[in-house]
C-alpha positions in Angstrom: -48.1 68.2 80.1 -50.8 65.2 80.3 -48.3 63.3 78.7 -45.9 63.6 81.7 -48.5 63.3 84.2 -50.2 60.0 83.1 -46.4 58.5 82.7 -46.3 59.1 86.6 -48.7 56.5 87.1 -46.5 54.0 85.9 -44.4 52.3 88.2 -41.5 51.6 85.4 -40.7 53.7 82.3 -39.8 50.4 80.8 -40.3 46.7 82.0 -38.6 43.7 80.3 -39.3 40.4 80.2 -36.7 38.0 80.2 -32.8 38.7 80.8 -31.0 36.7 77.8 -28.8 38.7 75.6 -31.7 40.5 73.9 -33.3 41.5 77.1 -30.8 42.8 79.1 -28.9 44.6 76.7 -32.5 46.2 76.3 -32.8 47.2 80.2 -28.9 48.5 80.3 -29.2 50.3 77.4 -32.6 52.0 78.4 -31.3 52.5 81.9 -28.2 54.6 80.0 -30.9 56.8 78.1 -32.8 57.8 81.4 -35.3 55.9 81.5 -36.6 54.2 84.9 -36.5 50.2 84.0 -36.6 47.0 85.4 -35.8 43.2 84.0 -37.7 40.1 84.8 -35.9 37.1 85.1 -36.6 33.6 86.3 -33.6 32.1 86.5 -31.1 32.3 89.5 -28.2 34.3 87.4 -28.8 36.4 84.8 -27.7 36.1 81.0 -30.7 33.3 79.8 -30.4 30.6 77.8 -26.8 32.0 76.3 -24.7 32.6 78.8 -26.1 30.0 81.5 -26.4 26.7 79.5 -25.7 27.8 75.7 -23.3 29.9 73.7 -20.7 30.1 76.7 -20.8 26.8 78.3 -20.4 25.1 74.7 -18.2 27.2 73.5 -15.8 26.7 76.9 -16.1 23.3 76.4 -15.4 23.3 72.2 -11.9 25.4 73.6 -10.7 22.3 76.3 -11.6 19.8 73.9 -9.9 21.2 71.4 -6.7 21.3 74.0 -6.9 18.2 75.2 -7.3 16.6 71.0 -4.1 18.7 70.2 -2.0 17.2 72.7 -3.5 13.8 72.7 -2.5 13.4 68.6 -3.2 16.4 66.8 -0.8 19.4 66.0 1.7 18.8 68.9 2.9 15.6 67.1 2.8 17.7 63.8 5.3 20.1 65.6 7.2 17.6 66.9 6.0 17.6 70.4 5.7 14.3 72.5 2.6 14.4 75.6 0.5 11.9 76.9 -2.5 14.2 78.1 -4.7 12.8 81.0 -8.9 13.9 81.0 -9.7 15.1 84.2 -13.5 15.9 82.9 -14.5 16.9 86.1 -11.9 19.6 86.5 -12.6 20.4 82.7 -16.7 21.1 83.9 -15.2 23.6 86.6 -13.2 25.5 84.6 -16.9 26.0 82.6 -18.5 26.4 85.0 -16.3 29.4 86.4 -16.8 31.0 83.0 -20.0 31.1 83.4 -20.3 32.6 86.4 -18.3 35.3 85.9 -19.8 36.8 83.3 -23.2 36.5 84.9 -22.0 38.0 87.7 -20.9 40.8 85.3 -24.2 41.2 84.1 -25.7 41.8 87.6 -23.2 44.0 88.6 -23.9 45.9 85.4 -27.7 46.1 86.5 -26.7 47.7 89.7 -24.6 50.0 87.9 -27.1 51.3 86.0 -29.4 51.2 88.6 -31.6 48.3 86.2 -34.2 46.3 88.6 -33.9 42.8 88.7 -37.3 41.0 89.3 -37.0 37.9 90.3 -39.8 35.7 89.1 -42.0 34.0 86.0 -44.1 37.3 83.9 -47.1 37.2 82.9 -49.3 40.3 81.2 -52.5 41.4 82.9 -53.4 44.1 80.8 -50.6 45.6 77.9 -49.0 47.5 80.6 -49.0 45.8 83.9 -47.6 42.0 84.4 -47.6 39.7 87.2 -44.2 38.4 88.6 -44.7 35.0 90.5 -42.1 33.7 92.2 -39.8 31.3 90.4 -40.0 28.5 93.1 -43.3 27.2 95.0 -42.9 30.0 97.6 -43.3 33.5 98.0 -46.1 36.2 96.6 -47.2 37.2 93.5 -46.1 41.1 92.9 -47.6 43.4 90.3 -45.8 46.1 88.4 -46.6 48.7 85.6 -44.6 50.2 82.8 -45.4 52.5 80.5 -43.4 50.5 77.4 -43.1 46.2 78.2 -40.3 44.6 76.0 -40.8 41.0 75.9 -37.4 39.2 75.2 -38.7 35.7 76.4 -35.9 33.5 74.4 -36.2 29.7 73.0 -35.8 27.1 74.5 -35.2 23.0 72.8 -37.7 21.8 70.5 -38.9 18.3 71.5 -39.0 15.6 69.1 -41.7 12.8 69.4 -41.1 9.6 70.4 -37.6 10.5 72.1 -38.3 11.8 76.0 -35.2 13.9 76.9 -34.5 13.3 80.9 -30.8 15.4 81.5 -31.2 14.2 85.3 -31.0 10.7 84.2 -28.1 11.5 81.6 -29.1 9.1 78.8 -30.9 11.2 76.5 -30.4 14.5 77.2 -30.8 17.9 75.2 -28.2 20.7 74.6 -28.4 21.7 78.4 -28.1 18.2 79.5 -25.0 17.5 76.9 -23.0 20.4 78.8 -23.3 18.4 82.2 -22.3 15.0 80.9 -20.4 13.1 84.1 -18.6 10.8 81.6 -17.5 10.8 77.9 -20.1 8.7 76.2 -18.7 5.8 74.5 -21.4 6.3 71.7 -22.7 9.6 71.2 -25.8 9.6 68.8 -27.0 12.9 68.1 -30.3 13.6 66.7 -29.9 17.0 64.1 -27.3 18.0 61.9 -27.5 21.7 62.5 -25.1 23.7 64.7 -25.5 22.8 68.3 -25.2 19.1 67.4 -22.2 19.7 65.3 -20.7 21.9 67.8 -22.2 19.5 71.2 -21.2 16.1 69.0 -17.5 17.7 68.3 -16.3 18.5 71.9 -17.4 14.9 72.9 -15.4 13.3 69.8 -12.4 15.3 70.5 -13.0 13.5 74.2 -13.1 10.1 72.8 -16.7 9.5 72.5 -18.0 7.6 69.2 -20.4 10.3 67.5 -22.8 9.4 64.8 -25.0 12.1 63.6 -28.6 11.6 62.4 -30.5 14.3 60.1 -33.5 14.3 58.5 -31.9 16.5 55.3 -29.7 14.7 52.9 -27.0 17.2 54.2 -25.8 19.1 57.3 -26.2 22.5 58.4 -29.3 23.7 56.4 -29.8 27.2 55.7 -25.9 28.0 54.8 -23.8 28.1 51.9 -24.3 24.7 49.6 -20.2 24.6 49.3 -19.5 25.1 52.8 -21.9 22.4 53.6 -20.0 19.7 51.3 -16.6 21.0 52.6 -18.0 20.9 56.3 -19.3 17.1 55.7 -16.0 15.9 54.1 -13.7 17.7 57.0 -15.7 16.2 59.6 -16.4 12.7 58.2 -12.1 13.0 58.0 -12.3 14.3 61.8 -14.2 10.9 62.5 -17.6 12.3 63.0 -19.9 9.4 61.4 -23.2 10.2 59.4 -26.7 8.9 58.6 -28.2 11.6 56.3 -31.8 11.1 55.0 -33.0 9.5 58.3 -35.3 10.2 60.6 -35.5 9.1 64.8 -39.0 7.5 65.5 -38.3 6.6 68.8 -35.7 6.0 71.8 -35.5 3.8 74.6 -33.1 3.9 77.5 -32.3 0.0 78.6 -29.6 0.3 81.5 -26.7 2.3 80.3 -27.7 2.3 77.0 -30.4 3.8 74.3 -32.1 1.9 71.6 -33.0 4.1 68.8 -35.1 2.8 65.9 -34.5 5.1 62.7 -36.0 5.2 59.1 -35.4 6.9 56.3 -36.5 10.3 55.6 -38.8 8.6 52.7 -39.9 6.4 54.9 -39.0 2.5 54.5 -38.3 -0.4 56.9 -36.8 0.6 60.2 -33.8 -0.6 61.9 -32.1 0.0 65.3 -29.0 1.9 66.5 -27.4 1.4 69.9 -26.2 4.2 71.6 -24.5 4.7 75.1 -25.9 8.7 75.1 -28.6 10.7 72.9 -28.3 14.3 72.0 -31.4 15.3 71.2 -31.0 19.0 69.1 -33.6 19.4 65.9 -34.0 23.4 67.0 -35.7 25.6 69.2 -38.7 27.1 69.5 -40.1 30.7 71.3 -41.0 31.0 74.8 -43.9 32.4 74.6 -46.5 29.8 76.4 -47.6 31.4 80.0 -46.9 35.1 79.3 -50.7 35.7 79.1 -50.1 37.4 76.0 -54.0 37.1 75.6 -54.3 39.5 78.2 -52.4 42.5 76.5 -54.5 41.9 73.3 -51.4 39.7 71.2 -51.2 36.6 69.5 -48.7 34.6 68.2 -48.0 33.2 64.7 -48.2 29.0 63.6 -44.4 29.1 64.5 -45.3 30.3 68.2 -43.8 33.9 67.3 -44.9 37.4 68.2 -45.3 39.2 65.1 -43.5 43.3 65.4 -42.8 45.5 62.6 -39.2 47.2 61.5 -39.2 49.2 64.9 -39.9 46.2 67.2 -43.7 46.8 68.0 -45.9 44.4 68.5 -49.8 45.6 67.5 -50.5 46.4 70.9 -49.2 50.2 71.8 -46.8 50.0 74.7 -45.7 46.4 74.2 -42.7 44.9 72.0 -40.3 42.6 71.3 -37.0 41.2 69.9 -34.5 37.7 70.2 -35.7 34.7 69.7 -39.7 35.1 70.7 -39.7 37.4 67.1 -39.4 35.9 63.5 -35.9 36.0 62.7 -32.5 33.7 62.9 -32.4 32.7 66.8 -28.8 33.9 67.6 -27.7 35.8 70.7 -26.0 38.8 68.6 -29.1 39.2 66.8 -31.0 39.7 70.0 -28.2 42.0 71.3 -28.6 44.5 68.7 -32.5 44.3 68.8 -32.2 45.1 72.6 -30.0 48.7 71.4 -32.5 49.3 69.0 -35.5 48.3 70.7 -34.4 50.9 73.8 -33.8 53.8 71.5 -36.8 53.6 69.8 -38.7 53.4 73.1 -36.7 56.7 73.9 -37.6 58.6 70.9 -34.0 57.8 69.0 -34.1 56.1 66.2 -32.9 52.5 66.4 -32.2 50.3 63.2 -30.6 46.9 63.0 -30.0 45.4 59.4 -31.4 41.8 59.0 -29.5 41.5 55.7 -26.4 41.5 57.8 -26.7 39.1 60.8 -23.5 37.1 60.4 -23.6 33.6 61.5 -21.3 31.1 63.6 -20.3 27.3 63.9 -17.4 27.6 66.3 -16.8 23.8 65.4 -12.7 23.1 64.5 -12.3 24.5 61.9 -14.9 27.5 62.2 -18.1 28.0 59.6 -19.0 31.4 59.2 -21.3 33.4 56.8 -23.3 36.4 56.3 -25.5 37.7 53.8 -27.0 35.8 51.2 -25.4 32.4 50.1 -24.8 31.5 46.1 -27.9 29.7 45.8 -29.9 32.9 47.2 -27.9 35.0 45.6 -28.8 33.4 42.0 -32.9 33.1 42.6 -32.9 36.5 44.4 -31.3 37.1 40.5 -34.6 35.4 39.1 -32.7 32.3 37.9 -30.1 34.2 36.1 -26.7 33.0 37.1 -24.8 35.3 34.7 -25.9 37.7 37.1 -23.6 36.8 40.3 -20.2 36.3 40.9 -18.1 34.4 42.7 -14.9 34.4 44.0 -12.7 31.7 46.2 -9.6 31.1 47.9 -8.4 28.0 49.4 -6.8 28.2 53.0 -4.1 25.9 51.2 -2.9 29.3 49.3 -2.7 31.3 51.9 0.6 31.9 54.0 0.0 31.7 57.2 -2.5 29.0 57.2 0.4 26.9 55.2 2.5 27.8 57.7 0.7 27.0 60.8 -0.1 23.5 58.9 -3.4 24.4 59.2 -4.8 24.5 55.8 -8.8 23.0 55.8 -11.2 25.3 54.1 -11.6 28.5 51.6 -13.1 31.9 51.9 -16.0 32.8 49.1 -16.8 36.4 48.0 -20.5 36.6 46.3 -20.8 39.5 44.4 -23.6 41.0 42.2 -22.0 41.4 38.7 -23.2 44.2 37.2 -22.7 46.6 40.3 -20.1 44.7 41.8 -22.0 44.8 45.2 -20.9 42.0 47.6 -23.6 39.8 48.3 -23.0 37.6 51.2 -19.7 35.7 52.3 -18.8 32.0 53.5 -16.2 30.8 55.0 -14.8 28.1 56.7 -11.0 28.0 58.6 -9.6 28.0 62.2 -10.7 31.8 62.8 -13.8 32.2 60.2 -16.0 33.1 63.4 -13.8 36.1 63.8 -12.7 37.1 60.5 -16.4 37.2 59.6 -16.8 40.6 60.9 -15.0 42.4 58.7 -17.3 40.9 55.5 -20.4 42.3 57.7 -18.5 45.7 58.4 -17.9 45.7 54.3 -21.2 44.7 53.4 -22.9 47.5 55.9 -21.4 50.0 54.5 -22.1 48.8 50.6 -18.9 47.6 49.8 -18.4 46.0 46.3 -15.8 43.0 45.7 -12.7 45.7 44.6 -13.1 47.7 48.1 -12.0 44.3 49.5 -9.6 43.3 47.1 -8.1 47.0 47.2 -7.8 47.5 51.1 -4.8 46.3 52.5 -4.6 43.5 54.3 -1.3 42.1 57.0 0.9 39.8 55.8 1.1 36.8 56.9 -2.0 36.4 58.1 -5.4 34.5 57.7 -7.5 37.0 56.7 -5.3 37.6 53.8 -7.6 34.3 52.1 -10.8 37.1 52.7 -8.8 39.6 50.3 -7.8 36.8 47.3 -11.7 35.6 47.2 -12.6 39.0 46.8 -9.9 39.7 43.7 -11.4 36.2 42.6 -14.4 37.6 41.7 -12.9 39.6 38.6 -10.8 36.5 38.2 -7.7 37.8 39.4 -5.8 36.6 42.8 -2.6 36.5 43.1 -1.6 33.4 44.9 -3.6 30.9 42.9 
């Protein structure tokens, strides 16, 4: 009985901060389980960094691009089809930009339907259950509300990188927001980090006609993934005409006109020289927004990497206060967040919420796709203290597989890592046209334990692309059929 009566004094049953795909897949899911909640959110629309001037926008763009490159050279003339495509880049941006508002429209009207506040404004904790919400422009007041359980779902945002002052008003050196509002195709498109939103960002303005040279500091692209999907990804897109400086560094940019003067060294260090550029994408990562939430005030800290530190459940060390998505130690990728948000909910509701971390599958929607989950080989083998004897591998090249041959579409392979005494699978990597989907069903398989002969034993359509997913997993005991 006290309990009910001191939750009374609460204006909220649950607050959370920040509307991105963490948080307000949090405040829908809460509002479903009963619980009185309401969502702070800064910006105009809803949907954060995602669906406003990330995952959608780019991923809009990566699909016209792709278009317009077909027709322009690529598989129509393979298939015998003759057109002389015309950009109209503005009309391209609208077609974007209408994505994007529908579906954060469709997250607003899902907050009315489940009777989820929206409170417009910047959050900031006054004690671990009440936050401020100032207004997100210079007017308006200050309002103060109280929850009995705060969720802070806060997001990333770009990490800067010294020397080279982003400005995506003046459109010379812009970030990943600024590269989605372009008003021309660059003619030289140097972009600063070799991980997935510069691969993705550099592609759709290649396919557009820009010039793209990409600049990492890491000998190779995309760290963190698969060692072979790596090579395979360099050699497909130096082919593609993507150009590369590995093993460099940017120590500084200067806009002069229309143009950007970079000077770049070696990762080592050495002598510096200079590279013109008509556009810089600046995209080395992103880091947690957790500057001006107070978080002082509700007795929390962050870590060195500007993370709030939770346990398996989501709580922080404060009673009453958690957190998911990007602000929490983790991979910083919008599915991720999503589940968190279920999880985060239940837990809050008594129910018992779990995501698995082991299985977080991971995207490149470049052409062709990169996809992985789980651990890659080289994890695989020191997770197995060394011991390669211990792990199995199996692979299949897209240029085996039927409908891929058929669709003259044949880039890529699909690789199965399996434990070898238990047979387990491990992690999987691919990368093909539809690797971003196709990745689902290893995740699905690896949730529920599946070893390498589940796969390989599960029948699979014919002729299709996953078909390359079944043959790596028979590879592992050496024995696919089409190779």
């Amino acid at each position: 009985m006290e309990l009910e009566m001191a939750d009374h004094e609460y204006d909220y049953d649950v607050l959370v901060i920040g509307a991105g795909p963490g948080g307000y897949v949090a405040a829908i899911r809460a509002a479903q389980l009963g619980l009185k909640t309401a969502c702070v959110e800064s910006r105009e629309t809803l949907g954060g960094t995602c669906l406003n001037v990330g995952c959608i926008p780019s991923k809009a763009l990566l699909h016209g691009s792709e278009l317009f490159e077909e027709a322009e050279g690529g598989h129509f003339a393979t298939w015998g089809i003759t057109a002389k495509p015309k950009l109209d880049l503005g009309r391209m941006m609208e077609e974007k930009t209408k994505a994007v508002g529908e579906l954060t429209g469709g997250i607003e009207f899902l907050f009315k339907k489940n009777k989820v506040t929206w409170l417009k404004g910047h959050a900031a904790f006054e004690d671990a259950h009440t936050v401020k919400v100032g207004p997100s422009t210079g007017s308006g007041q200050a309002t103060t509300h109280t929850a009995k359980d705060i969720v802070i779902a806060t997001g990333s945002s770009v990490t800067p990188l010294p020397g080279v002052d982003v400005d995506n008003e003046a459109k010379r050196i812009v970030d990943s927001t600024g590269a989605l509002e372009l008003e021309e195709v660059p003619e030289h498109l140097v972009v600063i980090g070799g991980g997935v939103i510069g691969l993705e960002l550099g592609s759709v303005w290649r396919r557009l006609g820009a010039k793209v040279t990409v600049v990492e500091f890491l000998p190779q692209i995309l760290p963190g993934m698969d060692e072979e999907v790596r090579k395979e990804a360099n050699k497909i897109f130096k082919k593609q005409g993507l150009e590369w400086m590995l093993g460099h560094k940017v120590t500084g940019a200067e806009v002069k006109g229309k143009g950007v003067t970079l000077t770049i060294e070696k990762a080592e260090g050495g002598d510096e020289q200079t590279l013109e550029a008509s556009h810089v994408l600046v995209s080395i990562g992103r880091r947690p927004n957790t500057d001006g939430l107070a978080l002082d005030k509700a007795g929390l800290q962050v870590n060195n990497r500007g993370q709030i530190e939770i346990d398996h459940s989501f709580r922080t060390k404060v009673d009453g206060v958690w957190a998911i998505g990007d602000c929490v130690p983790g991979p910083m990728l919008a599915h991720k967040a999503e589940d968190e948000g279920i999880a985060v909910a239940e837990n809050i509701a008594g129910q018992t919420g779990i995501v698995n971390h082991d299985v977080i599958p991971n995207v490149v929607y470049t052409a062709p796709e990169i996809a992985g989950v789980g651990l890659t080989q080289e994890q695989a083998i020191e997770a197995a203290g060394g011991d390669k004897k211990k792990v199995k591998v199996g692979k299949f090249p897209m240029m085996a597989n039927s409908r891929a041959k058929a669709n003259r579409d044949t880039d890529g392979f699909v690789k199965v890592i399996a434990d070898a005494e238990t047979d387990r699978v491990l992690g999987v990597w691919m990368i093909n046209t539809l690797a971003g989907t196709m990745i689902a069903q290893a995740a699905q398989a690896m949730e529920f334990g599946a070893t390498s002969e589940d796969i390989a034993y599960t029948c699979h359509a014919h002729p299709t692309h996953a078909e390359a997913f079944k043959e790596a997993a028979m590879a592992v005991r050496g024995k696919p059929i089409h190779m």
